[in-house]
N, C-alpha and C positions, 0 to 999 in steps of 0.2 A: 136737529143740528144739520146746518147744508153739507152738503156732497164737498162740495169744494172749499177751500181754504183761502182759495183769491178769485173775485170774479171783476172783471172789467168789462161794463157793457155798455155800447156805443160810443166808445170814446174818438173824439178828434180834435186835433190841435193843430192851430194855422202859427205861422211864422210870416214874417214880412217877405209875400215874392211865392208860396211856398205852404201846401198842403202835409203836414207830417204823418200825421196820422185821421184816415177817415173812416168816422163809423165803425172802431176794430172792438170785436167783444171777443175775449176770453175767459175759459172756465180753466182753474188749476188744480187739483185735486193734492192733498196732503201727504205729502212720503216720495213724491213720485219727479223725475228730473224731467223738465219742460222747456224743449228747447223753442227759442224764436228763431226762423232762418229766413234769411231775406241777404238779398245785395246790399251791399256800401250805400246809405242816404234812402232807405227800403221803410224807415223809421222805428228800426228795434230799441233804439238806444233809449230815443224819446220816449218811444211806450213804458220802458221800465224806470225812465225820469222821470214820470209820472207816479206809478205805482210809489214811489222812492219818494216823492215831496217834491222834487227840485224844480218842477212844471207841475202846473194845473191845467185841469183838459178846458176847452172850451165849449166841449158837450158831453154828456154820460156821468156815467158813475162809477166808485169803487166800492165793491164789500171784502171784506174781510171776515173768515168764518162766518160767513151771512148777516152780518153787521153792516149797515152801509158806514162809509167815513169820508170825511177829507181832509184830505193834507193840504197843508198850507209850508209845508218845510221838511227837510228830511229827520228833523227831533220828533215831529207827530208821525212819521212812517215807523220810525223808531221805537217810538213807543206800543204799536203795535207790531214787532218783533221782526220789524222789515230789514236787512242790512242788503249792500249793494259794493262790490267790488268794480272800479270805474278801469275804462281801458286805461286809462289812463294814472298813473295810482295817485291819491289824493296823502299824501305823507310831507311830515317837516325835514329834512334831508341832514340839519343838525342836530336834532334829538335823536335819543336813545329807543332803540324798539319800542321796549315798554312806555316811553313818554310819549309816542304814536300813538299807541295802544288804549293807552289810560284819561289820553287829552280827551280834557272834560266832563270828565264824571271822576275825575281825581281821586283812590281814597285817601281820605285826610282824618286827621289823631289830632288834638287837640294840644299845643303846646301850651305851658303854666295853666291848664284851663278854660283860654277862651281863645289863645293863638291859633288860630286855621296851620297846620302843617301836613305835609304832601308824604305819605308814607312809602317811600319808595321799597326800601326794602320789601314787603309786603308786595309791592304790585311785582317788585321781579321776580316774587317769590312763584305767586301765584299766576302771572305769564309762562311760566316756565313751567310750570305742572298742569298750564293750558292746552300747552304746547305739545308735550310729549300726548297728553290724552288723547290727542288726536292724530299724531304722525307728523307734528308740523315742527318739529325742533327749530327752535333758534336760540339763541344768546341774546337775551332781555337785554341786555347792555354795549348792544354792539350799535353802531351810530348809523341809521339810514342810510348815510352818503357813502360809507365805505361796505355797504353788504349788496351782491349780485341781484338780478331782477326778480328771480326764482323765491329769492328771500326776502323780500320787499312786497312779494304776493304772498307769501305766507302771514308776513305782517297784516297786511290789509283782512285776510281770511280770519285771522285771530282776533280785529278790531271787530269784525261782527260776532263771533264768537263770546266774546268778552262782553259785549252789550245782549246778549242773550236774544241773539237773530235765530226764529225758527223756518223764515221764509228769505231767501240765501240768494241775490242776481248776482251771477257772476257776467261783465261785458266783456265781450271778445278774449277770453282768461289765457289765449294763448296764442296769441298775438306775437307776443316778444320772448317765444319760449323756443328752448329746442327742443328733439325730438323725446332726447330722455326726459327731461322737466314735463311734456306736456303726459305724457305715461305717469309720473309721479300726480300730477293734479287730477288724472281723469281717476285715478284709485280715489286718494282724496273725495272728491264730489262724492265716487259710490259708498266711501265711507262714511261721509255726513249723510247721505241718502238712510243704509241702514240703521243709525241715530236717529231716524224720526225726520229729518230737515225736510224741505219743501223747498228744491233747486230748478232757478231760473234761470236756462242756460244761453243768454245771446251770442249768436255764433252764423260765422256761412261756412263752416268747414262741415262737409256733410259727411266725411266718416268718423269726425269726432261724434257728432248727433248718433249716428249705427250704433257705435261703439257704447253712450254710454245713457241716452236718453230714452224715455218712455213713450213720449208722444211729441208731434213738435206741430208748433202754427207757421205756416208759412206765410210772410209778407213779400207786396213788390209793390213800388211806390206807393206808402203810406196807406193801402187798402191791405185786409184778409184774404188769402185767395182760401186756404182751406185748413183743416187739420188731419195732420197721419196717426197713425198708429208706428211708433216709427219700425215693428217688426216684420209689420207688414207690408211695408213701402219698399220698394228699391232706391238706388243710391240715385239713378236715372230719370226715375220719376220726381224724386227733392229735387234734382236740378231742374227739370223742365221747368217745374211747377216757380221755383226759386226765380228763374231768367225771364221765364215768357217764353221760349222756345227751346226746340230740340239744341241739346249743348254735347257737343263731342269730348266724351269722358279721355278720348285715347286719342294721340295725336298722331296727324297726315306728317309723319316727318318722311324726309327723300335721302337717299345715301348721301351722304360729303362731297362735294367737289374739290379737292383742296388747292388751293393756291402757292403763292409763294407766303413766304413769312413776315408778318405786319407789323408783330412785337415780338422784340428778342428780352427777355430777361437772362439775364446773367451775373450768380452768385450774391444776390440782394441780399442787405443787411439793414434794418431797418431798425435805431433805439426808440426806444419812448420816453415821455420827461424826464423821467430818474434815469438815464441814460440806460437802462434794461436792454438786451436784446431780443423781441419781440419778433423779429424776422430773420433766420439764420441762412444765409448763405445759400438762396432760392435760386435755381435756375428753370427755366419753360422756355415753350415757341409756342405762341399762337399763330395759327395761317388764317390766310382770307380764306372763305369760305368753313371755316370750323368754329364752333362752340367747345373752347375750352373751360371744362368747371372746376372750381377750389371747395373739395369738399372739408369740412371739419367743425368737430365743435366749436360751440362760439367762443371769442377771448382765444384763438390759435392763433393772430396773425393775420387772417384775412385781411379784414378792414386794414390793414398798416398796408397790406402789398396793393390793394386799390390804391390807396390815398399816394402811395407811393408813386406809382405810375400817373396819378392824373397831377401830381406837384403838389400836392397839400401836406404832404409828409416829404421828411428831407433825407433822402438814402446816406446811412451813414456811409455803405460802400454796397460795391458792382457799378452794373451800367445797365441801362435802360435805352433799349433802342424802338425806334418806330419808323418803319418802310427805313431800315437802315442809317435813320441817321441816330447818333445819342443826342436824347432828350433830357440823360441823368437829371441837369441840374439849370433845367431850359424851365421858366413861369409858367405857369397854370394857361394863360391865355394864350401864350405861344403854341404850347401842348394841345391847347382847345383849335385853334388856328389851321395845326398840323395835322388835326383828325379823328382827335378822341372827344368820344363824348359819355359821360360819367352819372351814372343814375348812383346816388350815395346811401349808403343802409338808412341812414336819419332825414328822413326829408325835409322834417322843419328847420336842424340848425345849417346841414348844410344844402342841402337841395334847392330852397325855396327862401323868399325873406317875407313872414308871413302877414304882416301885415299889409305890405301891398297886396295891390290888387292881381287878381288871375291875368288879366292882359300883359301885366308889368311883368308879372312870374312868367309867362310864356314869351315875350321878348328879350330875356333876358340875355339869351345867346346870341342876340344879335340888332340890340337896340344902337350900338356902337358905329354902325354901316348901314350903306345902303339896302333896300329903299325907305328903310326907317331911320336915320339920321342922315342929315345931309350938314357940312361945315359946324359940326356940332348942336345941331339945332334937330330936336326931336318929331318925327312927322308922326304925329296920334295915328290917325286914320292910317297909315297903314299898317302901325300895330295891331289896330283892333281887328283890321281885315286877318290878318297873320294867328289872331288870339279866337276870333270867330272859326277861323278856317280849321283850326286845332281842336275845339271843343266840339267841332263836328264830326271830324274824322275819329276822335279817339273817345267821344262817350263823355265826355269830362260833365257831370251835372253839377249847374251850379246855378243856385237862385236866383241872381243879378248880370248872369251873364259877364261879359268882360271886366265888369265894376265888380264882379263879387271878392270880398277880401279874401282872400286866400285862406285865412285860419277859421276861417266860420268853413269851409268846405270840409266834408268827410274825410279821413284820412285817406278812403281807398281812393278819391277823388281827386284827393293833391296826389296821389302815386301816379293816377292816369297823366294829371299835367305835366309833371316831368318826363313821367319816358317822353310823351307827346312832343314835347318839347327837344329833348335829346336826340329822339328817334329822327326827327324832321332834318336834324342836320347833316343823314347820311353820311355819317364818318365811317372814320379806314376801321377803326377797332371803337365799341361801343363797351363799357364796362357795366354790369348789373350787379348791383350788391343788394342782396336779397329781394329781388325785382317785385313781388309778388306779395312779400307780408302785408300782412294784416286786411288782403284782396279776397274779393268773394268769387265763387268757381267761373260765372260768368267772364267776370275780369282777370282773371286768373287766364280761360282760356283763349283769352286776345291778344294778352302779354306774351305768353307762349308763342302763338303764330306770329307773333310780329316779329320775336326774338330769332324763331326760323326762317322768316322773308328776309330778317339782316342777313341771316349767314347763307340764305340763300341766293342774296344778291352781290357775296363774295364779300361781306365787311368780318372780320375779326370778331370774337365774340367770347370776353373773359366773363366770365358768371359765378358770381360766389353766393354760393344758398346753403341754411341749414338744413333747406329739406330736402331730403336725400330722396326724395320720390321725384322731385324736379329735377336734380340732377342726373339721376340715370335716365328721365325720360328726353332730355335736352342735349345730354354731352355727348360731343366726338369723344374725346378726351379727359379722364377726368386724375385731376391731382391732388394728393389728401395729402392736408395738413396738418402736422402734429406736434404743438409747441413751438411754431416758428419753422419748421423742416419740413421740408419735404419726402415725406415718408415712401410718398409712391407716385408715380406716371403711367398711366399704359389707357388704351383705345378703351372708350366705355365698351366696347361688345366683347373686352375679354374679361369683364371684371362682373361680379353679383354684389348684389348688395349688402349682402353678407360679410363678403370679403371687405367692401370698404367701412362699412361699419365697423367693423376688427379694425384695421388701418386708422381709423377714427380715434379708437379708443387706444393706439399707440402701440400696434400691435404688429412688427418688424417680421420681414419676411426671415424663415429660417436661412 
């Protein structure tokens, strides 16, 4: 019987424009958590869309417990006990967990005898005692569209479960999690670990890999550079290896300059649909020259106080100033006009319009004016020079250049194009709402220094992240969130992390 449980060897897969994967073989050994770590568009994803059915290589081979095979779909991956969590999760957002769960291998009881009938009872039964087996509770009955992201990955983990997956790819699994969720899945993984499972971990977060994986293959542009031992590797060494060059784990930050004050909030109140208060009675100053952060878990309100300040949410009450004047209840483009420029947690719905093209996406801010429209008449060529000049300075990879559509590009890649984008317009105050998710360390630490050349070049700088390791490395200032309130205020170098993690968790000064 082979050593290993999955082998891939020499596999490569072109794309129109565009080398994915070349010549990558790996060996994965049974029980053991195997991570892939590579940059944004590095080809993890592909690799395990292959292994998965969804792609077929155009060289190499796969074995399975030293069986060769091929997939033609992800039901033949499936049948030899492949399951695959997508970063993206693949759910019907009307049905019922368990109708997630069960779609398409239905159990079905015969009605009068030959009538096909869908035994639901039964599948909630037995979801529900899938569930608990493993730590994964949920409510068989509860509907896609109204349960949190944390439980929608549960979902998707119980659909391989349920199809009797003993080789387990989890893509990017923590991407859209906070910090406590992503502690709750990394036990998880080590828990189907000690069941026997065979987990493949795609990821660029390298102290999740420390924390929880065996050995990891490193990829950068669609080749193998090597494999660790991941006990034996330093955190320093995945990163080089990951980038291509020496990557500064610790940042060159300069003490504050502070200026005058760029954005005054005051007493924000902010409903949402069902008229809820979602934002209670906020006040802050952000100065030029300072990175102000909003720490908290997710669903406190952040997002509403961004959206607030750039005009996409409508202050039920306070006032919103910027270099002094109110903006309260001034349009989006006014506001944009006056100085702010707004990187948005979602980049596809609000960030970007994804089927155009990257050129279009990177003029967006300024396709209206000169020297790219003139008398309403669009000048191409200097967008493209404007869309070239961006994808130079800021890394942006993309197959087709200025033509490439925008949703075929890697998510960390549409991230680069907006700040790029944002960043170019040197405004008074720049807002980042989760600047960084779902970014690999390289780009991770570009974002960083660009974020401190804003505030080091005296622009305002509100920053709202869940990760609390980015915000004490980033903030002058940092303000926790809890429930809409503003729990706390004080200079990041009088606070631990400790402490705001308590404040996080609602936890009121005596």
């Amino acid at each position: 019987m082979s050593e290993y449980v999955v082998e891939m060897r020499h596999i490569t897969k072109r794309f129109p424009g565009i080398v994915a994967n070349s010549d990558v073989s790996i060996s994965i050994r049974k029980g053991e958590v195997y991570a892939l770590l590579g940059e944004n568009g590095a080809g993890k994803s592909t690799l395990m869309s292959i292994l998965f059915g969804i792609y077929e290589p155009d060289e190499g081979e796969i074995l399975v417990d030293g069986n060769k095979v091929t997939f033609h779909s992800s039901t033949d991956a499936a049948a030899c006990s492949i399951g695959m969590v997508h970063q993206h999760f693949m759910l019907v957002d009307p049905f019922t967990i368990t109708e997630n769960i069960v779609l398409g291998i239905e159990p079905e009881r015969k009605q009068l005898g030959f009538l096909p009938w869908v035994n639901m009872k039964k599948a909630n039964k037995d979801i529900s005692e899938l569930s608990k087996a493993y730590g994964l509770e949920v409510n068989p009955t509860d509907r896609i569209a109204d349960v949190p992201v944390s439980v929608r990955q549960r979902v998707e983990i119980l659909k391989m479960l349920y199809r009797g997956a003993e080789i387990m790819i989890f893509d990017e699994p923590t991407a859209v999690l906070t910090p406590q969720e992503i502690d709750f899945l990394l036990q998880i993984i080590d828990n189907l670990r000690k069941d026997g499972k065979t987990i493949i971990l795609i990821t660029h977060k390298i102290d999740e890999i420390k924390r929880i994986a065996d050995r990891c293959a490193i990829l950068r542009q669609g080749c193998l550079i090597g494999v660790r031992d991941v006990k034996e590797a330093s955190a320093q060494e995945l990163a080089d290896l990951m980038v291509g060059r020496k990557v500064e784990l610790k940042l060159d930050k300069k003490p504050p300059q502070f200026r005058e004050p760029v954005l005054e909030v005051e007493h924000l109140t902010v409903k949402n649909e069902v008229k809820f208060d979602v934002v209670k009675d906020v006040s802050f100053t952000v100065r030029g020259g300072e990175v102000f952060a909003i720490a908290g878990v997710s669903g406190n309100g952040q997002v509403e106080i961004a959206d607030a300040i750039a005009g996409l949410a409508k202050a039920a009450g306070g006032t919103i100033r910027l270099n002094g004047k109110d903006i309260t209840h001034t349009p989006v483009r006014e506001r944009s006009l006056a100085g702010i420029s707004y990187i948005p947690e979602d980049r596809l719905a609000t960030g970007t319009i994804p089927d155009m093209t990257l050129q279009e996406n990177l003029g967006l801010r300024e396709y209206f004016r000169p020297p790219f429209s003139a008398r309403g008449i669009l000048d191409h060529g200097a967008e493209r020079s404007y869309a070239e000049k961006l994808i130079g300075t800021y890394d942006i990879r993309c197959a087709q250049g200025p033509d490439t559509i925008l949703r075929s590009m890697s998510g960390g890649n549409q991230q680069k194009a907006i700040i790029g984008r944002e960043i170019e317009e040197r405004s008074a105050l720049t807002i980042f709402v989760q600047p960084t998710r779902g970014l690999d360390i390289g780009a991770i630490e570009n974002i960083h220094r660009m974020i401190l050349e804003e505030r080091d070049r005296g622009a305002a700088i509100l920053l709202i992240s869940l990760e609390l390791d980015e915000v004490m490395a980033l903030a002058d200032t940092i303000g926790v969130l809890y429930r809409g309130e503003l729990l706390k205020t004080a200079p990041a170098e009088g606070l631990t992390k400790t402490e705001v993690g308590r404040y996080m968790m609602g936890v009121k000064e005596a």
